[in-house]
C-alpha positions in Angstrom: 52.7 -75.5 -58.7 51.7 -76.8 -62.1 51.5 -80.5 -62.4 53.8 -82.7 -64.5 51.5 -84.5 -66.8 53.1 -87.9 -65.8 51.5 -87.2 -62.1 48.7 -85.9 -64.0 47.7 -89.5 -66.1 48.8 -91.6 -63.0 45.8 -90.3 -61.0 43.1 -92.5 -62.8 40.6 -94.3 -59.9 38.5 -93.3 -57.1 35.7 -95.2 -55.3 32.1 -94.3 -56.3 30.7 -93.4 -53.2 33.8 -91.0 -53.6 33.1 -89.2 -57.1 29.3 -89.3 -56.1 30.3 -87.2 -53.1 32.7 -84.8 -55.6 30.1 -85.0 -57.9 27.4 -83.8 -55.4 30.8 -80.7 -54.8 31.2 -79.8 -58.2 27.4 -79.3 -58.3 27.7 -76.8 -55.6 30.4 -75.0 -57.0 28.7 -74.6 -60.4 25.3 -72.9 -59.0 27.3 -70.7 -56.7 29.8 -69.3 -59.8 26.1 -69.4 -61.1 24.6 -66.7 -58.7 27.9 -64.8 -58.6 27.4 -64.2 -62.5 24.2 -63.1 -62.2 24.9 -60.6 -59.4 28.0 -59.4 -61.4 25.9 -59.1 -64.7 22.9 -57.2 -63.6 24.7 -55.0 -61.1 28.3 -54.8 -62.0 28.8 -54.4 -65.7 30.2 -50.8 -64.7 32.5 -52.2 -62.9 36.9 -51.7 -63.3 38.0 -54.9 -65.0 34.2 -56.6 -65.5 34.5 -58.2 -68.6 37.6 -60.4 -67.5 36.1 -61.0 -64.3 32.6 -62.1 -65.6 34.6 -64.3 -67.7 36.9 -65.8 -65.0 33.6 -66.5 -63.3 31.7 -67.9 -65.7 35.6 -70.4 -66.8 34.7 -71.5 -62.8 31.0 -72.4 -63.8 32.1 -74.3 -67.4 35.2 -75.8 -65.0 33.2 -77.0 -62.5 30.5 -78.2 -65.0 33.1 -80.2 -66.5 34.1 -82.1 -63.3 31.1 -83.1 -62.9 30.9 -84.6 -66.3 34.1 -86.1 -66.1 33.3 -87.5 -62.4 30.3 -90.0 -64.2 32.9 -91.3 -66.6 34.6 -94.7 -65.4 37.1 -94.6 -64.7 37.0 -91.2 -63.9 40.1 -89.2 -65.7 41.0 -87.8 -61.7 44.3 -86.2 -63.6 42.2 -84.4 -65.5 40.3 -82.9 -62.7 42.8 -81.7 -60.0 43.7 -79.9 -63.6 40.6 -78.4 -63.7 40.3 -77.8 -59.8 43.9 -76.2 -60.0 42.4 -74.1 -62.6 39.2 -73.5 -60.1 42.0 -72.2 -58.0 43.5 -70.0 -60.0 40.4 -68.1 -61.5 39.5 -67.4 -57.7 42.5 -65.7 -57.1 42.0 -63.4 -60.3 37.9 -62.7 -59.3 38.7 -62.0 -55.8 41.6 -59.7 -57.1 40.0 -57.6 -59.1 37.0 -57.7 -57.2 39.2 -55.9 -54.4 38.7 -52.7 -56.3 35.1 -52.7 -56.6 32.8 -50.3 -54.9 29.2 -49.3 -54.2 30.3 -45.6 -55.5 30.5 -46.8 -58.9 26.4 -48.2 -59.0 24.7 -46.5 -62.3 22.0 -44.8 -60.6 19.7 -46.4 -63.3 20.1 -49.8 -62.1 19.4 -48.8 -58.6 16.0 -48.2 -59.5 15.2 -50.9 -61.9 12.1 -53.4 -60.9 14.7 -56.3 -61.3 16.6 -54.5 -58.4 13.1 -53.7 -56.4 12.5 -57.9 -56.9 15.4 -59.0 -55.2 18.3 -57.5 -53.1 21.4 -57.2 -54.7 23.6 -54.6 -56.2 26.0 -53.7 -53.5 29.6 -54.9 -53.4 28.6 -56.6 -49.6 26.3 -58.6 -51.6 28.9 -59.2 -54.4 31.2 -60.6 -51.8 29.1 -62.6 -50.0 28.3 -64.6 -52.8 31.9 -64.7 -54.1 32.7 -65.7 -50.2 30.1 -68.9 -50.8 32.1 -69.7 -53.8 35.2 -69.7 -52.2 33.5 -72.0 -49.7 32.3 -74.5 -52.0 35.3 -74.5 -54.3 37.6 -75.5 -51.2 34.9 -77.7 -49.6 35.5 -79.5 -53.1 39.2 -79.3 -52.9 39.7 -80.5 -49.5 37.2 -83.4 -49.2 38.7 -84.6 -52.5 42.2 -84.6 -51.3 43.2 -84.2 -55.0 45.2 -80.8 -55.3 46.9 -80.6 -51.9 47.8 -84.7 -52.4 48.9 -84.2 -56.2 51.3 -80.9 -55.1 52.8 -83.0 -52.5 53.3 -85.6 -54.7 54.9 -84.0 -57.4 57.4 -82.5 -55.1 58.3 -86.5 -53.5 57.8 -87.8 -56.9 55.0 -90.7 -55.1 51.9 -90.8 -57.2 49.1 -89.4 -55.3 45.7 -91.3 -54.2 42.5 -90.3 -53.3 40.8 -91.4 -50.2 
């Protein structure tokens, strides 16, 4: 459900000990689209769909780079975040979508023997989805500790404004 952006501007204070803790959330959600961009660019440019994939991943990265900024701002725009964590959301759903069709069969046989792929393991879909399972992990770690998307939907459908704990 999309916000209103009434409920949107209402949401505009949280404690600091709160954002730090977001803050510290956002963090972890920006090195782990990091690493799943990295995995997806060496080893899955072959890949159905890639280049709107990589870029859905690398929107989560530059989203969750800009909660971060926008946590150290006082007082912090919160609207403006469960935006961008609504956004988070979305993107996900699209990566782990197309990402359903990905297989092992497709690996260019060149990259399987590259000293990049000798350095460091990687390459395989199972190591493709475990790090897109780590960034589902942070991303809702960051969603439910901050109370803001699941309080915000509620709130647009009781018309309350919502609150962060």
């Amino acid at each position: 459900m999309l916000l209103s952006p009434l409920t949107v501007a209402s949401i505009t204070t949280t404690s600091a000990a709160g954002r730090d803790h977001l803050d510290e959330l956002a963090l972890e959600v920006q090195r782990k689209a990091n690493e799943l961009c990295w995995e997806m660019y060496l080893y899955h440019r072959h890949q159905p769909d890639f280049r709107e994939t990589y870029k859905a991943a690398r929107e989560i990265w530059s989203l969750a780079g800009h909660i971060h900024e926008l946590l150290h701002r006082d007082p912090a725009p919160l609207g403006h975040v469960v935006k961008d964590m609504l956004e988070l959301d979305q993107l996900f759903q699209l990566i782990e979508n197309d990402m359903a069709a990905w297989n092992d069969a497709r690996i260019d046989m060149n990259l399987r023997s590259s000293p990049m792929r000798l350095m460091r393991r990687g390459g395989n879909v199972k190591t493709l989805h475990a790090k897109l399972r780590a960034l589902e992990e942070a991303i809702r770690y960051l969603d439910d500790d901050s109370n803001l998307t699941s309080e915000a939907k509620s709130s647009e459908m009781s018309g309350r404004e919502p609150m962060i704990e």
